[in-house]
N, C-alpha and C positions, 0 to 999 in steps of 0.2 A: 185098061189104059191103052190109046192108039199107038202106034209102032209099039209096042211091046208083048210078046208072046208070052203065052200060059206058062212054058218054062222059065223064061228069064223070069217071071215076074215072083214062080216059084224059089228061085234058085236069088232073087233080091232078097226076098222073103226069111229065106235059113241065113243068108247075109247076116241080118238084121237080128236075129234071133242068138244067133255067136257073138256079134258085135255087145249085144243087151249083156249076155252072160259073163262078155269078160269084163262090161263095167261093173257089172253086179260083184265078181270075186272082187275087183279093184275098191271098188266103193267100201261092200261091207268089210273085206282084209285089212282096210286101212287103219295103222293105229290110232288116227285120229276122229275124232267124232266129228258127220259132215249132215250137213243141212242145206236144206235149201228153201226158198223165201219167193214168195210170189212177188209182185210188183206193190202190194201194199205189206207188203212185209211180215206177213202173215206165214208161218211155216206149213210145208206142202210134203216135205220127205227130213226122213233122220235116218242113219245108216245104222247098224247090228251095236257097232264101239257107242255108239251117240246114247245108244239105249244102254247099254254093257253101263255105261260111266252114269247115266243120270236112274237107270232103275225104272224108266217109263218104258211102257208099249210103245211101238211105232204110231198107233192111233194117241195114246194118250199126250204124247209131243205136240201132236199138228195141232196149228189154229195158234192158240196164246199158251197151251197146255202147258209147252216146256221151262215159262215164266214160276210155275210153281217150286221149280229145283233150283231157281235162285236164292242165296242168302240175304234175307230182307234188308240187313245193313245197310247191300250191293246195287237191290233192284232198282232202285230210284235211280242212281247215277248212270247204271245201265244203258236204262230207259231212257233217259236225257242224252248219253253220250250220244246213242243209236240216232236219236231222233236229229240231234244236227247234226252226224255224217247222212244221214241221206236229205234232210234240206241243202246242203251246201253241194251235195250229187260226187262224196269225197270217194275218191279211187280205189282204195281202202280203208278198212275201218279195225281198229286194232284196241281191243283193252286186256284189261286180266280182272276176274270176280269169283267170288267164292261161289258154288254149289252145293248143294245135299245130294249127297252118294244115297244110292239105294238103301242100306241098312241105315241111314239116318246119321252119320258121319257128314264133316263136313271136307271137302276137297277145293281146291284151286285150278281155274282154269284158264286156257291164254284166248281170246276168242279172236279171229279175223276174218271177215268178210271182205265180197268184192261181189259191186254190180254187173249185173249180166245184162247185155246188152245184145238186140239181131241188127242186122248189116247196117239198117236205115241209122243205129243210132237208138232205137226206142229199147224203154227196159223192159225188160221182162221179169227181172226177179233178183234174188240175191244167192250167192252159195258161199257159206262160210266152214269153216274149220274151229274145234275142239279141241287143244292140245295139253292133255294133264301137265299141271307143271306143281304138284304139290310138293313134293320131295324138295324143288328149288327154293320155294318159297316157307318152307320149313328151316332152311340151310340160310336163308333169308332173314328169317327171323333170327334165326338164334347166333348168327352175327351181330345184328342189331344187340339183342339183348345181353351179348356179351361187352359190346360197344357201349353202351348204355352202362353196363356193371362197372368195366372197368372208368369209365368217366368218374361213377360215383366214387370208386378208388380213389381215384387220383384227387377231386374235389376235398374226399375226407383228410389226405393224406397229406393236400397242399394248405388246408384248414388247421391240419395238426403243426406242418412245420411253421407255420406262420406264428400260431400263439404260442409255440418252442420259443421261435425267434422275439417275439416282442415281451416272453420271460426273461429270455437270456439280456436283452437290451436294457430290461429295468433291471437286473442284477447284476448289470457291467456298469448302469450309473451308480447303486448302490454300493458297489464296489469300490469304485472311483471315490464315492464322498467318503468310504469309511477309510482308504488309502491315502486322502489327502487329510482328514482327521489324526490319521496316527502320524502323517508326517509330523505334522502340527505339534501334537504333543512330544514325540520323540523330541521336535526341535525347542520346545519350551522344556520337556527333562535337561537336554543336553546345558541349556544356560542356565537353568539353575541346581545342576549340580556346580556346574564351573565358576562361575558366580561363588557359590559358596565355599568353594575350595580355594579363591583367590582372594574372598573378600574376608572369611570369616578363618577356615582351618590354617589355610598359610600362615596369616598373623599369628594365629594364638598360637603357632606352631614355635613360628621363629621367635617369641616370646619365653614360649618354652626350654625353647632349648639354647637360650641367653642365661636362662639362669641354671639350667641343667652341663654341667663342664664336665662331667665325666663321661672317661673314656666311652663305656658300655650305652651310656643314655646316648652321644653322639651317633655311635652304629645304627641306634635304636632309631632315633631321626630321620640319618640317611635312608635308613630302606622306606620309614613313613613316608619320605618324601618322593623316592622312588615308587612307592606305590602308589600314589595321587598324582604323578607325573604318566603313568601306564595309565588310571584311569580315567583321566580328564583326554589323553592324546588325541584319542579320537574322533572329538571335537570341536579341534584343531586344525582341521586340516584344513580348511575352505576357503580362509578367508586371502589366501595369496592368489587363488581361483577367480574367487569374487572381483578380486581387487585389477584383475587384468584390465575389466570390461567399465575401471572408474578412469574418469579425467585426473591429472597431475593434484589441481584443487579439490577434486572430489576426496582422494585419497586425506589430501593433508586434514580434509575437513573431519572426513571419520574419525581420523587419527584423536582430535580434540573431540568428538564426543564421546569417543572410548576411554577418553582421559576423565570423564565426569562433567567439563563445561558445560554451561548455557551458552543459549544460541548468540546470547548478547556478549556475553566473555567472547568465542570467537568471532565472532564483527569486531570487536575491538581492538583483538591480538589479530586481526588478520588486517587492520582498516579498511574494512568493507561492511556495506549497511545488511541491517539481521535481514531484509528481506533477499539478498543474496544468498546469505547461509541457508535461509528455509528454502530455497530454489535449491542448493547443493543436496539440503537431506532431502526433499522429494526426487529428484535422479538418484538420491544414494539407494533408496529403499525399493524405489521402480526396478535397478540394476541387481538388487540382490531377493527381489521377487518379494518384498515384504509387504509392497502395495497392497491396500483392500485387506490385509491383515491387523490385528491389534497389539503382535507384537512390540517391545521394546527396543527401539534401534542401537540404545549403546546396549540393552545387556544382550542383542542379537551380534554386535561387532563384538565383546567380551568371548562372547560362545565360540567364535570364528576367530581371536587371535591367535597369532604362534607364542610358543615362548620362549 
């Protein structure tokens, strides 16, 4: 070479020779697996870790070789991802794909590339990077899959309290009808025991004891009568309740058909036409919740007198 002497040239020479040796420690030292790719993308070099992690010889990588350590699932998308980052001429190119480890295992790997370009601008080639990330994507997984489990959790458990809830809703209706059923009948007990204690025991009572004038039978009366007074009470109580929520006429009107009348007797003791009186019992029966029932309205006012 002109201006340059045998020594310098010597002395570029071991330059050159140091320089090679400490990319060589760099290159093959590095934990990551590194390649490099000609201008048609063909592989040219793989470093010591590149071989260490896929199990190939340095020969057996170059050219298309190292395509064999791909997981076939993988290779197609690969293949495809690679091929539009270098149509589009992308600055970087970055995926993650599974591999075959040497013993036949399979691994995860993170792969980035980046085009090499000399001064003009023209490519030359590619050099990419290998960086195990199986451990990550292990850790990856079994989030998902615990993600995944507990969903199922929750699905089953929001499934369960759901058909809880929509038992508990038909046993709170069933509830409800059989609640308003016993009112029902408690309320037809309560009138016809009283009913029959005002209509039937009373009299034959006080009949009785018209002809019964002694002392001892008299006693015997009283307490009978106190004891049908303690069990009817009960019974008793409502109807000054009821009676808040009735108009002046409404009240006078119950009054007569707790007395036995027809609707025509009071229109006539009251001068007013029957179809007034049945307007008074339909607000009487609305106000004392008897509507839509088949109850009896005087023997329901009877049940509800004071005495």
């Amino acid at each position: 070479m002109a201006g340059i002497s045998e020594t310098s040239l010597r002395e570029l020479e071991a330059e050159l020779v140091q320089l090679k040796a400490r990319m060589d420690v760099l290159v093959d030292g590095s934990p990551l697996g590194i390649f490099f790719d000609d201008a048609e993308d063909k592989c040219v070099f793989v470093n010591r870790t590149f071989c260490q992690m896929t199990g190939l010889s340095p020969d057996e990588a170059l050219d298309d070789g190292w395509i064999r350590t791909v997981h076939p699932d993988d290779l197609g998308r690969l293949m495809a991802e690679r091929a539009r980052a270098v149509a589009e001429g992308a600055l970087l190119f970055r995926t993650e794909y599974r591999y075959v480890r040497g013993e036949g295992s399979f691994g995860w790997v993170e792969e980035q590339t980046r085009p090499v370009l000399d001064p003009n601008g023209k490519l030359l080639g590619y050099v990419g990077t290998l960086a195990e990330i199986s451990d990550r994507k292990e850790k990856e997984h079994a989030r998902q899959r615990y993600r995944e489990e507990l969903e199922s959790r929750v699905k089953a458990r929001t499934a369960e309290l759901e058909s809880q809830t929509s038992r508990l809703a038909e046993m709170n209706a069933a509830l409800k009808v059989l609640l308003h059923q016993r009112d029902e009948d408690r309320d037809e007990l309560e009138q016809c025991v009283l009913v029959n204690v005002r209509h039937r025991l009373a009299p034959a009572l006080a009949r009785l004891q018209a002809v019964c004038t002694a002392d001892a039978a008299q006693d015997v009366f009283v307490e009978v009568r106190q004891g049908l007074d303690e069990l009817t009470k009960p019974f008793c109580r409502r109807l000054s309740v009821a009676s808040q929520n009735l108009t002046p006429a409404e009240i006078q009107v119950a009054d007569l058909i707790r007395q036995g009348l027809t609707t025509k007797e009071i229109a006539a003791r009251l001068g007013v036409g029957a179809a007034t009186i049945d307007s008074h019992r339909y607000h009487i029966r609305r106000k004392l919740k008897l509507d839509g029932r088949n109850s009896n309205l005087r023997a329901y006012l009877l049940s509800l007198a004071q005495r």
